[in-house]
Each structure stands twice: as C-alpha cells, then as structure tokens.
C-alpha positions as CSV (number, residue, x, y, z in Angstrom):
1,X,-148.8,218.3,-24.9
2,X,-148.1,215.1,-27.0
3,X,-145.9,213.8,-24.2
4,X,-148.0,214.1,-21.5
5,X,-150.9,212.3,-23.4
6,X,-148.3,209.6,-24.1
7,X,-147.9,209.6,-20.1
8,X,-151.5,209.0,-19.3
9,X,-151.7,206.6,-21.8
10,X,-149.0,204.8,-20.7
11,X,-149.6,205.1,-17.0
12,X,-153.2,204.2,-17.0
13,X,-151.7,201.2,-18.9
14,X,-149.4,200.2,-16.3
15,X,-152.7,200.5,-13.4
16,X,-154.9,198.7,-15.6
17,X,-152.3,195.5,-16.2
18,X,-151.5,195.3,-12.5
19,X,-155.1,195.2,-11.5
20,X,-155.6,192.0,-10.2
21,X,-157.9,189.2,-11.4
22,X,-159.6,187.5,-8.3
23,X,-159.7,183.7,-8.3
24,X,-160.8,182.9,-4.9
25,X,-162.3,184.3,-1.6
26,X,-160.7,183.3,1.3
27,X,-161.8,183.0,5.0
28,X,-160.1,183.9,8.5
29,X,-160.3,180.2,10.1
30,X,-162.9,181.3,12.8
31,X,-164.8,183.5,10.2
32,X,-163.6,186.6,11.4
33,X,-163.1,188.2,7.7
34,X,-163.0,187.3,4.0
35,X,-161.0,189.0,1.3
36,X,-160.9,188.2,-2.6
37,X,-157.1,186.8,-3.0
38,X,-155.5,187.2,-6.9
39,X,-154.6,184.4,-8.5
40,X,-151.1,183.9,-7.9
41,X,-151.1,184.8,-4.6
42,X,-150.9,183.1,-1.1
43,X,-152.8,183.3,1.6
44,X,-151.2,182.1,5.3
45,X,-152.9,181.7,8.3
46,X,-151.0,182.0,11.8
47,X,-152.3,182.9,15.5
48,X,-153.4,186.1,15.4
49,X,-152.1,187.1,11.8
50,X,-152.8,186.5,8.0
51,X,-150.4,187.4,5.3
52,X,-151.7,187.9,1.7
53,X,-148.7,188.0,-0.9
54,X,-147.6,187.2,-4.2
55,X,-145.7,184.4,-4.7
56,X,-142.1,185.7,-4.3
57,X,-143.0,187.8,-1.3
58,X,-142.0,191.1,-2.2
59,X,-145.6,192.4,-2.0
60,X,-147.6,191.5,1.1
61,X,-150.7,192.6,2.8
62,X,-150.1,191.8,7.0
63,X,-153.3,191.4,8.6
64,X,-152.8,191.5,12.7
65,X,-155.9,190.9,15.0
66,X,-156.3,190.3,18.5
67,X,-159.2,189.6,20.7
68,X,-160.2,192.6,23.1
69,X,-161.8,191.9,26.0
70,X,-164.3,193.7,28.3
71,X,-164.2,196.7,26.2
72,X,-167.3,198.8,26.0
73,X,-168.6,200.5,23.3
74,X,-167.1,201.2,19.6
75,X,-163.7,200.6,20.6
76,X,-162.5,204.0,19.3
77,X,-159.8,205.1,21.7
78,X,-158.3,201.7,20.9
79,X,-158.3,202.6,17.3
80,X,-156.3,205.8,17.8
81,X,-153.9,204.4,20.2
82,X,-153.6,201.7,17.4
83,X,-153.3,203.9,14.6
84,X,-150.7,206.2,16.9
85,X,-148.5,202.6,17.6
86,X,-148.5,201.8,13.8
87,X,-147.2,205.7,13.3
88,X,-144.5,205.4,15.6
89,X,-143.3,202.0,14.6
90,X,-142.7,203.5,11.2
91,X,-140.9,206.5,12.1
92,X,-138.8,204.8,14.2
93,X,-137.6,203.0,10.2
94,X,-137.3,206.7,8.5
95,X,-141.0,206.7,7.6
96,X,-143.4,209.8,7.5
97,X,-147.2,210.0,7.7
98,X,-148.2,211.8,4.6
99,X,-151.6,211.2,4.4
100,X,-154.8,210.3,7.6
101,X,-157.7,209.7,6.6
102,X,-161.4,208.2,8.4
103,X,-162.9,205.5,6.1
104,X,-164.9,202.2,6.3
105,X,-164.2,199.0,6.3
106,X,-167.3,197.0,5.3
107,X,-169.5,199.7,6.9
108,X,-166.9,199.8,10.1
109,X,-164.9,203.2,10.7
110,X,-161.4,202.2,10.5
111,X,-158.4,204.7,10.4
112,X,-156.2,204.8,6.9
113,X,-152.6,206.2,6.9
114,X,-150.0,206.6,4.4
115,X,-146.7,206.7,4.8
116,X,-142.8,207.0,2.7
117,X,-140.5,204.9,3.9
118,X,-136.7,205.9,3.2
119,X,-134.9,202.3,2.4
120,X,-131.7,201.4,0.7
121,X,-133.5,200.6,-2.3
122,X,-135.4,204.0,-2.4
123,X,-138.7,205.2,-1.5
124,X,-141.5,203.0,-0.2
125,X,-145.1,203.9,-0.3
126,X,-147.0,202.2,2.4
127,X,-150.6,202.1,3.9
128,X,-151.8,200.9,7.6
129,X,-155.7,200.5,8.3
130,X,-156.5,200.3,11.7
131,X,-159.9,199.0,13.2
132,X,-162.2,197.4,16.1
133,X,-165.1,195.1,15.1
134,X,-167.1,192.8,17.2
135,X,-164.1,192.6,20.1
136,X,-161.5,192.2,17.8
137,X,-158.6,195.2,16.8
138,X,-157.8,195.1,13.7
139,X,-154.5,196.4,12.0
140,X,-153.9,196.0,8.2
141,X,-150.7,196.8,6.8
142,X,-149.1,197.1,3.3
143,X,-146.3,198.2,2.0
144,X,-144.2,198.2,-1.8
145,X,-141.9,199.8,-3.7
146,X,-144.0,201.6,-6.0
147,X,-147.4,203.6,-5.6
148,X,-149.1,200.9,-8.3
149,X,-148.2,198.3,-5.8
150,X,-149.6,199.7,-3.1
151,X,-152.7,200.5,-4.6
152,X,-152.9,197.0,-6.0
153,X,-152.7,195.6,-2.4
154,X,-155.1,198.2,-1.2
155,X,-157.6,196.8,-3.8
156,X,-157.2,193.1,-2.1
157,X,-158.2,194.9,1.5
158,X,-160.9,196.9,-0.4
159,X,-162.8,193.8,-0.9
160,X,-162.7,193.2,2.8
161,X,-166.4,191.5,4.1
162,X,-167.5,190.5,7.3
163,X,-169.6,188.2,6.9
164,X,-169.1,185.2,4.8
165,X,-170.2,186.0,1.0
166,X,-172.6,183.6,-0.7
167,X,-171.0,181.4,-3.2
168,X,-172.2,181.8,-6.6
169,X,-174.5,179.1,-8.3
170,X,-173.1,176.8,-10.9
171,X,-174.2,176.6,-14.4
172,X,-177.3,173.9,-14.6
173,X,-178.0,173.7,-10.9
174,X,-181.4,174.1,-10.6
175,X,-182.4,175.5,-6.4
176,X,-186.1,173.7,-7.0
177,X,-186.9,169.9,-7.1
178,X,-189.2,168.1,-8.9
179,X,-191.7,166.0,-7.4
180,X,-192.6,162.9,-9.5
C-alpha cells in the first residue's frame, strides 16, 4: 500500500514539473491559428508547416496545413481520409493505433489518434489530430519517448484558438482619456 502511495506521489510529481509555463502566444503568419508556446521553446514557420519544439529538438509538435479548394460543406470525408493517411504512415514505421477518439479543436471536430511506435530506443507514444476549418486541413502531430511528453505537447495544442486572443492590459494603462 505504502509503495504505491509513494508511486502517486512521485508520479504526479513528475506531471506536475513537466507542465509547462507559457510565455508567449504565437500566431500562424496569415492568422490561421494561435497556440501558447513554453518558454524555452521554438516556434518555426515554413510554407504550409509550423514546428513547435524545445530547444534540442527531441520533442516537437508538427503542425501541417494546406489550403482546400472548392470543397463543400464541413470537410469531413477529408478528415477521415486524413486521419486514415496519418494511420498508415505510422504503421508502415511499426506503429499501432491504440486509441481514436472525436474531439474539438476550439469548438471544430477534429479526429485524435494515438499510437506506439516500436524504435530502437523503445517504445514511442504518439498522437495525430486531424481537422478541416474555414478551407484549410489540418494535421497535428506529436510524438516522444515517454507518455509525460506526449501529454506535455498535447497541452501546447490544447490551447489551440482560432481567432487571435486579446492581449492582456498592462499594469497603469488606463482604456479612458481625460479631457482637460
């Protein structure tokens, strides 16, 4: 019984340290998304793809998008071919789905799967979130190699916005003038 309290503790320890502290929000260049980045990590902008990590790399969030044109309606046919692509991709590097779920991203349904990845260094636990919002597909991937990783990552994705957030006030700044 002892041991297993010493476990927990220990464990819940280990998730609370790793949670990240977020320092900045940062914005797709045409204002396509906005996610709270850690301090400490980077945040890189290429055509059609931003990568999230920490500073040596070894944890990343991919973020691929691309513009989908003269689609009608939600786009969820797309989303389940998407989420079907990602699957096969990952089996074809000794990876298993071993967990689908239907979830939202910012209020958009979005398709979450989880995958183990067999590697040379072990186990990998990884996560792909697939989804279609005002013409554009979406396909968010993460992957580490340990659950804690993962689900710090997911937390980056969790704070996921659409539109852009309002920046807080600063300390003094008054929003009304004074007429003299």
């Amino acid at each position: 019984m002892n041991r297993q309290i010493l476990f927990f503790a220990a464990f819940f320890s280990l998730v609370i340290s790793a949670a990240p502290s977020f320092a900045e929000v940062h914005g797709e260049e045409r204002g396509l998304f906005w996610l709270d980045v850690p301090e400490g990590w980077f945040w890189r902008q290429e055509k059609g793809r931003v990568t999230v990590s920490e500073l040596d790399g070894s944890d990343k969030i991919l973020i691929r998008f691309e513009e989908v044109e003269g689609l009608e309606g939600s786009g969820r046919d797309l989303v389940f071919e998407a989420r079907d692509d990602r699957r096969r991709e990952v089996a074809g590097r000794r990876g298993k789905s071993v967990m689908r779920a239907e979830r939202r991203i910012d209020g958009v349904f979005a398709l979450q799967t989880g995958f183990l990845i067999l590697s040379s260094g072990g186990m990998r636990q990884a996560t792909s979130l697939v989804f279609f919002h005002k013409g554009y597909l979406f396909d968010v991937y993460l992957e580490a190699p340990r659950e804690v990783f993962r689900i710090e990552m997911e937390r980056i994705v969790d704070t996921w916005r659409f539109e852009k957030p309002e920046e807080p006030e600063e300390e003094g700044s008054s929003s009304s003038t004074s007429k003299g």
